[in-house]
C-alpha positions as CSV (number, residue, x, y, z in Angstrom):
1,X,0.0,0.0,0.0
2,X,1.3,3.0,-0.3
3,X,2.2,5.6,2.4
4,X,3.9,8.9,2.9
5,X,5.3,9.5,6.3
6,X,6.5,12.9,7.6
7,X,8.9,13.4,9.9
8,X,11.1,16.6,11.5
9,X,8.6,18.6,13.0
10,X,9.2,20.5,16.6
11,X,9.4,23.6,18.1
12,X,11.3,26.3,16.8
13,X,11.9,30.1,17.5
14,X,10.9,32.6,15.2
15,X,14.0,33.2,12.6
16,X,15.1,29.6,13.6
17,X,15.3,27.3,11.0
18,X,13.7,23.1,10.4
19,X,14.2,20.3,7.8
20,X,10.9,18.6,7.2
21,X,11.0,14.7,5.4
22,X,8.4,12.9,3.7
23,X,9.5,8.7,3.2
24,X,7.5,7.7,0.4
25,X,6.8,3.8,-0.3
26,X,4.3,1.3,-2.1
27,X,4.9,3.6,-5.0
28,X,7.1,4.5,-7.9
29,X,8.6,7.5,-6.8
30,X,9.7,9.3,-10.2
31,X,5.9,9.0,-11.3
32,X,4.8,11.4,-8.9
33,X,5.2,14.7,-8.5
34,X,5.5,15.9,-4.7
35,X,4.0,19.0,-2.7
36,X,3.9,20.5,0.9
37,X,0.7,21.6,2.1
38,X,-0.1,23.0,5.8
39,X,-3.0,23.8,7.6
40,X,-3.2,26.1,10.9
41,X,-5.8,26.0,13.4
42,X,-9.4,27.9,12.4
43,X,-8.2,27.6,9.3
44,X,-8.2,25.5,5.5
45,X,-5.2,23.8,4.1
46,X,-2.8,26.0,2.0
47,X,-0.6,25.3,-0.7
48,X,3.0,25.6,-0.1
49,X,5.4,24.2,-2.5
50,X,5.6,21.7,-5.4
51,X,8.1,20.3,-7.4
52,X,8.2,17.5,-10.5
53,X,9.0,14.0,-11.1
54,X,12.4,15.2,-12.4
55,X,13.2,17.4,-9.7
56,X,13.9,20.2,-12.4
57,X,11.0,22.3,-11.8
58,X,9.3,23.5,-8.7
59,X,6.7,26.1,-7.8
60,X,5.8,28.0,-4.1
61,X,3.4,29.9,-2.8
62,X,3.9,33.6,-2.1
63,X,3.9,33.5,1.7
64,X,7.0,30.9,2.0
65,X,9.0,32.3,-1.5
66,X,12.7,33.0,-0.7
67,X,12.6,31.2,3.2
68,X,11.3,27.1,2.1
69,X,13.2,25.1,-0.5
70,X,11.6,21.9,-1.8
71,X,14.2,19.2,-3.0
72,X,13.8,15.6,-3.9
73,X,16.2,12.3,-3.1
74,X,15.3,9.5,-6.1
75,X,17.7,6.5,-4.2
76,X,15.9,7.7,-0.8
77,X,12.1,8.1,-2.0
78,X,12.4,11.2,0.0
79,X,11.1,14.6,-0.5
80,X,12.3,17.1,2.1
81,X,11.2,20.9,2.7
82,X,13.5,23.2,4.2
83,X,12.7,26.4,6.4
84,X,14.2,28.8,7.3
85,X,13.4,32.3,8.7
86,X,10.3,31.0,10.5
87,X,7.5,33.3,11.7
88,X,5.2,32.4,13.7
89,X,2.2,32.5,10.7
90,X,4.4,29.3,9.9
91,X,2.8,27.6,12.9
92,X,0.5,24.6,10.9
93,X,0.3,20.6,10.9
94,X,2.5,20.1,7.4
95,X,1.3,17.6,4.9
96,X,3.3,15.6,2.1
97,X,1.5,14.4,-0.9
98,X,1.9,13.3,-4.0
99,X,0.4,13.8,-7.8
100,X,0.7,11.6,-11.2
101,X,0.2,14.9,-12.4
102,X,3.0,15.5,-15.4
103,X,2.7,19.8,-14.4
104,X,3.5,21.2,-11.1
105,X,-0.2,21.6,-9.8
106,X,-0.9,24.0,-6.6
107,X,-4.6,22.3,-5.9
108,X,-5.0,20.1,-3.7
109,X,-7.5,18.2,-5.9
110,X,-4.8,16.9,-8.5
111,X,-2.9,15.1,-5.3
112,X,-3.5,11.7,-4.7
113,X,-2.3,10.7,-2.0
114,X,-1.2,12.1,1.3
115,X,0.7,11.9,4.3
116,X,-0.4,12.3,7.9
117,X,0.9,15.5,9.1
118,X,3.8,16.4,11.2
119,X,3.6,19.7,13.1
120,X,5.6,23.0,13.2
121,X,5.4,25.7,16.0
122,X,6.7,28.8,15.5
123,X,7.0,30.6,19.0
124,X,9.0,32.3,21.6
């Protein structure tokens, strides 16, 4: 079957920096493009970064531009998100999932499957 797992959430202070994994298994990784989303209490999942099968193209949302970096490991099945220069607005549960999607979609309807969450608090 196939899962995503996310690992390397904690609590951070603000301008601090976290490394976010996301194992994937059951499926073939270079057939799926990979995306972050998060979610913060009160409020609906966002869209934070995306990036290809290849690796060679990614996209990001406004709010985490020029702080998060999306990469991709093809010999780990691993998909890691880098952050730096958290705020506390960063403060959601952070979801890995993944799309057979051929673009670099930012809905979260062209994702097929997804992980479970791991959670990032921003604070002081």
């Amino acid at each position: 079957q196939v899962q995503l797992v996310e690992s390397g959430g904690g609590l951070v202070q603000p301008g601090g920096s976290l490394r976010l994994s996301c194992a994937a298994s059951g499926l073939v990784f270079s057939s799926y493009g990979m995306g972050w989303f998060r979610q913060a209490p009160g409020k609906e999942r966002e869209f934070g970064t995306t990036i290809s099968r290849s690796g060679g193209d990614t996209g990001y949302a406004d709010s985490v531009k020029g702080r998060f970096t999306i990469s991709r490991d093809s010999a780990k099945n691993t998909v890691y998100l880098q952050m730096n220069s958290l705020k506390p607005e960063d403060t959601a549960n952070y979801y890995c999932a993944a799309t057979p999607s051929g673009n670099i979609p930012s809905s979260e309807f062209m994702y097929t499957y997804w992980g479970q969450g791991t959670q990032v608090t921003v604070s002081s």
